[in-house]
C-alpha atoms as a printed R data frame, in Angstrom:
    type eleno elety resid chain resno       x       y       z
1   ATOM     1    CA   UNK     A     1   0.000   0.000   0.000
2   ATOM     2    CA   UNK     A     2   3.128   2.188   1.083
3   ATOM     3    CA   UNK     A     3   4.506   1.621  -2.321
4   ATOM     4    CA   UNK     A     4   1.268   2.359  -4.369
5   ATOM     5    CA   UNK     A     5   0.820   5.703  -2.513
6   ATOM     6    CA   UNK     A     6   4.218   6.954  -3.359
7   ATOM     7    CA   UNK     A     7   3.657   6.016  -6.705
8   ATOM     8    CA   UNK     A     8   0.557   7.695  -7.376
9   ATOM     9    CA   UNK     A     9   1.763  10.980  -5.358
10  ATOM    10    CA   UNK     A    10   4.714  11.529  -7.217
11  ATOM    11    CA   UNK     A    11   3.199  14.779  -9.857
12  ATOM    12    CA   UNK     A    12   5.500  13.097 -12.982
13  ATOM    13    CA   UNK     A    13   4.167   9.488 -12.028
14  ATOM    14    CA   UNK     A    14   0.381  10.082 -11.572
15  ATOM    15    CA   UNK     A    15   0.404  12.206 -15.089
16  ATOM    16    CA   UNK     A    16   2.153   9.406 -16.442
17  ATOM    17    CA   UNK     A    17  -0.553   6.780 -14.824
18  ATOM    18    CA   UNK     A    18  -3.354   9.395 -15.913
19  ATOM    19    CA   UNK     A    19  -1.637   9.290 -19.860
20  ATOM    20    CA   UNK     A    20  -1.970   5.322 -19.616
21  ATOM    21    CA   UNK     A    21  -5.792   5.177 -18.060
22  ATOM    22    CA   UNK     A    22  -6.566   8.036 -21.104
23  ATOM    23    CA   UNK     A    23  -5.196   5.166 -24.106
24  ATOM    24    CA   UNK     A    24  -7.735   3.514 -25.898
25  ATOM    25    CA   UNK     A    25  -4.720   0.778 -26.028
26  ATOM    26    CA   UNK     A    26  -1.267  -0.237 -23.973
27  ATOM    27    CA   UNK     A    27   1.088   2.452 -24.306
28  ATOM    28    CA   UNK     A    28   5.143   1.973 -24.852
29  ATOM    29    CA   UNK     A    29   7.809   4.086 -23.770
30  ATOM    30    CA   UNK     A    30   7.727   5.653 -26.856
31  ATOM    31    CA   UNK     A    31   4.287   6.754 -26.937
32  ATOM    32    CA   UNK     A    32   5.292   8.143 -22.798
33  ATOM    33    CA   UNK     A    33   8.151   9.719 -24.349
34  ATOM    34    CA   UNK     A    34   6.404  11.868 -27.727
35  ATOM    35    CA   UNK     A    35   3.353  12.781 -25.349
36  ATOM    36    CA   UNK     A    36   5.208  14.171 -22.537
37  ATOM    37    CA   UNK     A    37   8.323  15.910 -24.564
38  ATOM    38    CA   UNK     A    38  10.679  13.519 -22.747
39  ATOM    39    CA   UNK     A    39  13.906  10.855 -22.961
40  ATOM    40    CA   UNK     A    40  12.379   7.581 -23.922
41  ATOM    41    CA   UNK     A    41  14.422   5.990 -20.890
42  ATOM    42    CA   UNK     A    42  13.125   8.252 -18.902
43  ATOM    43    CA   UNK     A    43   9.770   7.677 -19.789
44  ATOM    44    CA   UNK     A    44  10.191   3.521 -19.323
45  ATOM    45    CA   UNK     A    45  11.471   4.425 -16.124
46  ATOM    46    CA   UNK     A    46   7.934   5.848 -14.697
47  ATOM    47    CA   UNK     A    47   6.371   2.984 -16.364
48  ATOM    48    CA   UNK     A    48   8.483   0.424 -14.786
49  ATOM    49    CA   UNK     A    49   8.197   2.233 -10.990
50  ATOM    50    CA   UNK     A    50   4.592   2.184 -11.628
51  ATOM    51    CA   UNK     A    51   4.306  -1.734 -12.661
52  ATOM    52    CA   UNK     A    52   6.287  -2.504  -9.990
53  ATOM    53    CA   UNK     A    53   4.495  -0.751  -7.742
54  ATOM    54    CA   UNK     A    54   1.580  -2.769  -9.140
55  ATOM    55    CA   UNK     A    55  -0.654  -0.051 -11.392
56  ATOM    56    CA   UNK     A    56   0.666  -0.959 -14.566
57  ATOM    57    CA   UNK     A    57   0.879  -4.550 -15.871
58  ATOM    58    CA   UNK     A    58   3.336  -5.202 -18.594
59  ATOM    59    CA   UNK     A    59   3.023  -7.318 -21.957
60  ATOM    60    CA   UNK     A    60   4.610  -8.037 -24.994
61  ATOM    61    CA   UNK     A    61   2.993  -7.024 -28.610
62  ATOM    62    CA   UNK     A    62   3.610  -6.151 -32.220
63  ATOM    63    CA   UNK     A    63   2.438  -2.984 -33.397
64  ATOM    64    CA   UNK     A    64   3.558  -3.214 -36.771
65  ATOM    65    CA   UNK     A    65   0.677  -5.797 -37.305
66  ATOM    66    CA   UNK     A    66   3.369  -8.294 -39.146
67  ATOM    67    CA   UNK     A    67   4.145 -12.139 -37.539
68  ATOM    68    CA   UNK     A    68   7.098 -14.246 -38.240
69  ATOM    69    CA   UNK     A    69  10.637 -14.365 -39.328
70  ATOM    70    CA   UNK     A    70  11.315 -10.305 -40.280
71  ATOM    71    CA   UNK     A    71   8.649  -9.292 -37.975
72  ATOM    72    CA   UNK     A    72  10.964  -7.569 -35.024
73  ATOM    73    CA   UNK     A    73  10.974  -7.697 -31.530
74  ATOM    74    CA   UNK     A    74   7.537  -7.309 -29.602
75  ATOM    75    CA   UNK     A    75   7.627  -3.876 -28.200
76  ATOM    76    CA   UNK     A    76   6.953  -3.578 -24.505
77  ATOM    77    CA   UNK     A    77   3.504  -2.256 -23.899
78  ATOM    78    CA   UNK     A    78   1.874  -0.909 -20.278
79  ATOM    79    CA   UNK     A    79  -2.009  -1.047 -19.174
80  ATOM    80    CA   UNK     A    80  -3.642  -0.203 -15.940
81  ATOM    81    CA   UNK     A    81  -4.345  -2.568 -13.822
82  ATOM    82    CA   UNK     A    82  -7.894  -3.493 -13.991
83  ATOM    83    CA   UNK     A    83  -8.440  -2.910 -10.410
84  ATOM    84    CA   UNK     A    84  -7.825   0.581 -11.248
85  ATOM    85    CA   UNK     A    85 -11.135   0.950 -12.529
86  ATOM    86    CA   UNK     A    86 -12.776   1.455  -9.652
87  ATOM    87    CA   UNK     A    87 -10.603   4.447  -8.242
88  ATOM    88    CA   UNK     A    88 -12.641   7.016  -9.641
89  ATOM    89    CA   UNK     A    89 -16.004   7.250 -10.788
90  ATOM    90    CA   UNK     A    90 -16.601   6.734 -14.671
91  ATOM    91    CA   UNK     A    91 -16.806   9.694 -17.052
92  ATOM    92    CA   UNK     A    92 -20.191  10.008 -17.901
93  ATOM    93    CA   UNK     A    93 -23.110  12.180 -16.763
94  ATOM    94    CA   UNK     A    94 -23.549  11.147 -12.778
95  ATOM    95    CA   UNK     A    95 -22.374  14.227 -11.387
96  ATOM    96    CA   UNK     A    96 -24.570  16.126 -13.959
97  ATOM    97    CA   UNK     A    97 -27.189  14.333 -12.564
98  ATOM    98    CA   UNK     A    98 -26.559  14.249  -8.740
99  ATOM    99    CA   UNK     A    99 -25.910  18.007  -9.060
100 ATOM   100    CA   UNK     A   100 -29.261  18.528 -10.778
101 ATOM   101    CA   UNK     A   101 -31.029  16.347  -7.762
102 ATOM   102    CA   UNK     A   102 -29.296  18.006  -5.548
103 ATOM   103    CA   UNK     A   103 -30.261  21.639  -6.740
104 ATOM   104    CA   UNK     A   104 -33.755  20.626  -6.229
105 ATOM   105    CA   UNK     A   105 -33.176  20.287  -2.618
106 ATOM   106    CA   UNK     A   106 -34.784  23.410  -0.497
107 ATOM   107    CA   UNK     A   107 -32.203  25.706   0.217
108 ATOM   108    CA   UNK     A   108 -33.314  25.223   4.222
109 ATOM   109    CA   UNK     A   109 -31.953  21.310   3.898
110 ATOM   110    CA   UNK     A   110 -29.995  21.112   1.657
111 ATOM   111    CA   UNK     A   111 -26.888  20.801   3.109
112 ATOM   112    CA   UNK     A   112 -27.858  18.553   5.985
113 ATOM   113    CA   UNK     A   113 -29.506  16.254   2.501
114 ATOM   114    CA   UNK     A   114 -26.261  16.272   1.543
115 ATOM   115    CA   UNK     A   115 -24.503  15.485   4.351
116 ATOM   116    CA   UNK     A   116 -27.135  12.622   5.460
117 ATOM   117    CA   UNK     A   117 -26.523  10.765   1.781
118 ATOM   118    CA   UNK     A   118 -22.479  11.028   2.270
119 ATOM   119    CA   UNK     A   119 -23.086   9.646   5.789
120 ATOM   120    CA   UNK     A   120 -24.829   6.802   3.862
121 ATOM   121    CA   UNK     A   121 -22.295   6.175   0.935
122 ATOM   122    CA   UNK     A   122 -19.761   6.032   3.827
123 ATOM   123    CA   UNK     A   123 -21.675   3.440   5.830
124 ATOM   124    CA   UNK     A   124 -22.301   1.862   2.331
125 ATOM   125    CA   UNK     A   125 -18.330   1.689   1.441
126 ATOM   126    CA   UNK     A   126 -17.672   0.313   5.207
127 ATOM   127    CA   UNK     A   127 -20.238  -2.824   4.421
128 ATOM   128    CA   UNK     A   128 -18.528  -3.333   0.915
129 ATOM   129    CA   UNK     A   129 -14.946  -2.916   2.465
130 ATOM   130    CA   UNK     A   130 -15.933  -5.379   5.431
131 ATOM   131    CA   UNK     A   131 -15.174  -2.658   7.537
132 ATOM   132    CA   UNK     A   132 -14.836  -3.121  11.303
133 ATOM   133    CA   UNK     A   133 -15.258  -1.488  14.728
134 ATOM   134    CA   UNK     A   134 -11.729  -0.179  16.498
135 ATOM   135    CA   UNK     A   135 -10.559   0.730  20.098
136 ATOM   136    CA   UNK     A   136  -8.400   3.671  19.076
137 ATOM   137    CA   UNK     A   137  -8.616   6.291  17.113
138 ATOM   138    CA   UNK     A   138  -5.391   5.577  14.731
139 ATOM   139    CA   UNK     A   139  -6.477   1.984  14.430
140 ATOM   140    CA   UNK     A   140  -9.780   2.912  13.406
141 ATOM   141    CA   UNK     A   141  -8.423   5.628  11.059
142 ATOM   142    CA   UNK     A   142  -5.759   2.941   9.850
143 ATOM   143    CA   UNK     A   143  -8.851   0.150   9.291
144 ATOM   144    CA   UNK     A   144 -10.557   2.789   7.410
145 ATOM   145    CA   UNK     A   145  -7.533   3.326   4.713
146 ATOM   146    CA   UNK     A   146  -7.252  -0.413   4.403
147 ATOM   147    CA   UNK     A   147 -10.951  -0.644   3.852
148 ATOM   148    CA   UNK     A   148 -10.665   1.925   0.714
149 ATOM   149    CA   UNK     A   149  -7.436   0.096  -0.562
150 ATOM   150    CA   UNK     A   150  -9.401  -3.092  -0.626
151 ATOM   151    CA   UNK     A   151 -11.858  -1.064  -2.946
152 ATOM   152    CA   UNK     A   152  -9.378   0.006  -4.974
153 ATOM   153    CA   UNK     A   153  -8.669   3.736  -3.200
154 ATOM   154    CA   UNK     A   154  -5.447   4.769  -2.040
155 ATOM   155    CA   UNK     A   155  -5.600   6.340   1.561
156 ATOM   156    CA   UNK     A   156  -2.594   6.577   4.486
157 ATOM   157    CA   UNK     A   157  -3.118   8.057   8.058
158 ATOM   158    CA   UNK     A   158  -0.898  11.322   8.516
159 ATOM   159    CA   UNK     A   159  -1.873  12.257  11.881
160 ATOM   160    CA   UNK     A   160  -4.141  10.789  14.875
161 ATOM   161    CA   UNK     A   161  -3.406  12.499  18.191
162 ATOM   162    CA   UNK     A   162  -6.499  12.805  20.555
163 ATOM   163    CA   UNK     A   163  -9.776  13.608  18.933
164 ATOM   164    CA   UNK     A   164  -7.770  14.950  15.992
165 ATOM   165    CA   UNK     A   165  -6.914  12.673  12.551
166 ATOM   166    CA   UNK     A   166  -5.764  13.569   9.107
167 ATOM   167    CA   UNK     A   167  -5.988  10.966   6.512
168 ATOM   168    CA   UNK     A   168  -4.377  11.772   2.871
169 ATOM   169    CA   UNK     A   169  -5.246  10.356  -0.027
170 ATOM   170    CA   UNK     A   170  -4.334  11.099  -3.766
171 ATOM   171    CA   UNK     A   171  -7.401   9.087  -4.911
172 ATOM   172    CA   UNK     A   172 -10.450  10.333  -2.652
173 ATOM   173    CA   UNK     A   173 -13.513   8.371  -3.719
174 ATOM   174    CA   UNK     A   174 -15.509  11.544  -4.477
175 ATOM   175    CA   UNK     A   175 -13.112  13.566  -6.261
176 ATOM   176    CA   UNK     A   176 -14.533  13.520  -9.154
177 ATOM   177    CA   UNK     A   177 -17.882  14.153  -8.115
178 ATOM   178    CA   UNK     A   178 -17.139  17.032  -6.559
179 ATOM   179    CA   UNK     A   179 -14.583  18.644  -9.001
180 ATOM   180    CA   UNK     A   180 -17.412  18.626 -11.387
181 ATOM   181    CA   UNK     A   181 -20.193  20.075  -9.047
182 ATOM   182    CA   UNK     A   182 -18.094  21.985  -5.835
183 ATOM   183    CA   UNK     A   183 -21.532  22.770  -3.834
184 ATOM   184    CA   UNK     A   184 -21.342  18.944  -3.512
185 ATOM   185    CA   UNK     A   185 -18.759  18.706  -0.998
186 ATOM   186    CA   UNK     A   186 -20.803  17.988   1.958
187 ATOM   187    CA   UNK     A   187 -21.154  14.429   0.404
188 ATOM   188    CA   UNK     A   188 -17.576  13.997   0.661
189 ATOM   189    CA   UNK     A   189 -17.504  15.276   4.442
190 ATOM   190    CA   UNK     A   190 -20.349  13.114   5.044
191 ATOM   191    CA   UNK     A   191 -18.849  10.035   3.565
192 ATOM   192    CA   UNK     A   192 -15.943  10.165   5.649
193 ATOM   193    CA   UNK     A   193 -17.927  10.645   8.772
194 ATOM   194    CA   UNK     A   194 -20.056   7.280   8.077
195 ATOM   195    CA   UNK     A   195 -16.434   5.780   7.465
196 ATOM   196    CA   UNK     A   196 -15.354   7.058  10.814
197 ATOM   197    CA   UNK     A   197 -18.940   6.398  12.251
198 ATOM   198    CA   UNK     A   198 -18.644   2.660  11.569
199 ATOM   199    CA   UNK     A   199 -15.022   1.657  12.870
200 ATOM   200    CA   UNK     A   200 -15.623   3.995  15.755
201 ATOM   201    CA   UNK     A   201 -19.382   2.993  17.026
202 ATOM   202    CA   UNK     A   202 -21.121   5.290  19.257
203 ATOM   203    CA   UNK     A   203 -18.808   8.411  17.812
204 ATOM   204    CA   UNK     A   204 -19.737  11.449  16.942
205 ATOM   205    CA   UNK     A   205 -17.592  13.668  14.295
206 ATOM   206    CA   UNK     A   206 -17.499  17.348  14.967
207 ATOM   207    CA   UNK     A   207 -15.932  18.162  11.711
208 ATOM   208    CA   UNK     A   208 -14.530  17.008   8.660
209 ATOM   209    CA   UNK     A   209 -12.627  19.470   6.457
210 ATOM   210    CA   UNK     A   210  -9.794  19.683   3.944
211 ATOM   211    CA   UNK     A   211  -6.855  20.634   4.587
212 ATOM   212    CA   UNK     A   212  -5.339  20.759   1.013
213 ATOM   213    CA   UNK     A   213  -5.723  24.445  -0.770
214 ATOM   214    CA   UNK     A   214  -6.361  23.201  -3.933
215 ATOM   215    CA   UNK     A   215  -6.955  19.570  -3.289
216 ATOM   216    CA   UNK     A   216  -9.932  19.099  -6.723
217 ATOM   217    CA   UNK     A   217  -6.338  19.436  -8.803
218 ATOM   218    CA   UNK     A   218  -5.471  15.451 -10.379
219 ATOM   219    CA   UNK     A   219  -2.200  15.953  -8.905
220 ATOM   220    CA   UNK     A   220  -3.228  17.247  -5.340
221 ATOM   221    CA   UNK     A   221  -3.208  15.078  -2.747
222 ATOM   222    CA   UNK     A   222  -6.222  15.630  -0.353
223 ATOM   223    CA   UNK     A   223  -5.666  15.961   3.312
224 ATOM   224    CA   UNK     A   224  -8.939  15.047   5.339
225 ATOM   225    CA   UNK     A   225  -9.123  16.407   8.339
226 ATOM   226    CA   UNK     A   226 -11.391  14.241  11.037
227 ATOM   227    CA   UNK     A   227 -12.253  15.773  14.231
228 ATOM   228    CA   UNK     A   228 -14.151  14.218  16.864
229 ATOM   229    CA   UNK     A   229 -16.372  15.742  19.161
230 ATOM   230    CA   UNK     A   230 -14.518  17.082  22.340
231 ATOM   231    CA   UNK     A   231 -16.468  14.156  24.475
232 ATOM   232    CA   UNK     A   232 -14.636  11.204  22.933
233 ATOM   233    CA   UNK     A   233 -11.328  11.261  23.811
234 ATOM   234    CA   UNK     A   234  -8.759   8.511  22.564
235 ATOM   235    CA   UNK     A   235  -5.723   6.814  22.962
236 ATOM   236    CA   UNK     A   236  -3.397   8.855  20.447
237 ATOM   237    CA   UNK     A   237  -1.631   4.993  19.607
């Protein structure tokens, strides 16, 4: 997991990981190199840190569309893994459509709406993930990131002292979502509190924020700030 975050926060590798995901077909070094105005070895080397690190698979094919004896060597080729699909939401109309439902909502509730569906799609991800109930706050906050990486998110715990936790992630579940509609953040802060709400039962969240200027940017990585409310108190280990 350690290894896959790094990878995917480096700027130069997650452009080079968002070039693959945009190809119609496996991409070579070559194709790396002419898109990005770079040395092709340079190039195979972000393509090989990513497949080791497990987002890339490698393969073997001939693009010249000839077979046998004159043919040349198989060019190396790259393709996300296909677990990667599920990192971010698919580019069609959703958000067009959850921001429409969502604008419908009386201005008087709307943001509690929005809050009470994130709070579900949180609770929703924790039964998918197998998510389960923790002591103390890091190990909940730690059960939480190993929930999402079993869905295919990235997340790591930066901080978890007290009723205070940050959790950063370069591929937050909602991202997309709410780059394409901002008013819908309070999803996202909701979904984190269900999250939070089912590894730490009986818990209330005071806030959730982030922390990360200009975290809707795809290579940002969002810090999410979880704050408990000043009755819970928990072992900072």
């Amino acid at each position: 997991m350690a290894h896959r975050l790094e990878a995917v926060g480096d700027r130069e590798l997650r452009e080079t990981l968002l070039f693959a995901r945009a190809q119609p077909l496996p991409v070579t070094a070559d194709d790396l190199a002419a898109a990005h105005g770079i040395h092709r070895n340079v190039a195979r080397s972000r393509l090989e840190r990513l497949a080791d690190a497990g987002l890339l698979l490698r393969s073997f094919e001939r693009r010249t569309g000839r077979a046998g004896p004159g043919a040349g060597r198989p060019a190396k080729t790259y393709r996300v893994a296909p677990e990667l699909s599920a990192i971010e939401f698919p580019e069609r109309r959703y958000e067009q459509l959850i921001g429409l439902l969502a604008d419908s909502l009386p201005p008087r509730t709307r943001h509690n709406r929005l809050r009470e569906a994130g709070v579900a799609f949180g609770l929703e991800l924790a039964r998918d993930a197998r998510l389960r109930s923790a002591k103390r706050f890091r190990t909940g906050l730690e059960q939480i990131c190993a929930a999402l990486g079993r869905l295919g998110y990235q997340a790591s715990v930066a901080e978890a002292t007290g009723g205070r936790g940050v959790i950063t992630t370069a591929t937050c579940p909602l991202r997309p979502l709410v780059r394409a509609q901002p008013s819908l953040a309070e999803l996202d802060r909701g979904m984190w509190a269900g999250l939070l709400a089912r590894t730490l039962a009986n818990t209330g969240v005071e806030q959730v924020a982030c922390e990360t200027p200009d975290c809707l940017r795809d290579d940002a990585e969002c810090r999410v700030l979880l704050t408990l409310r000043a009755r819970t108190v928990f072992p900072s280990g």
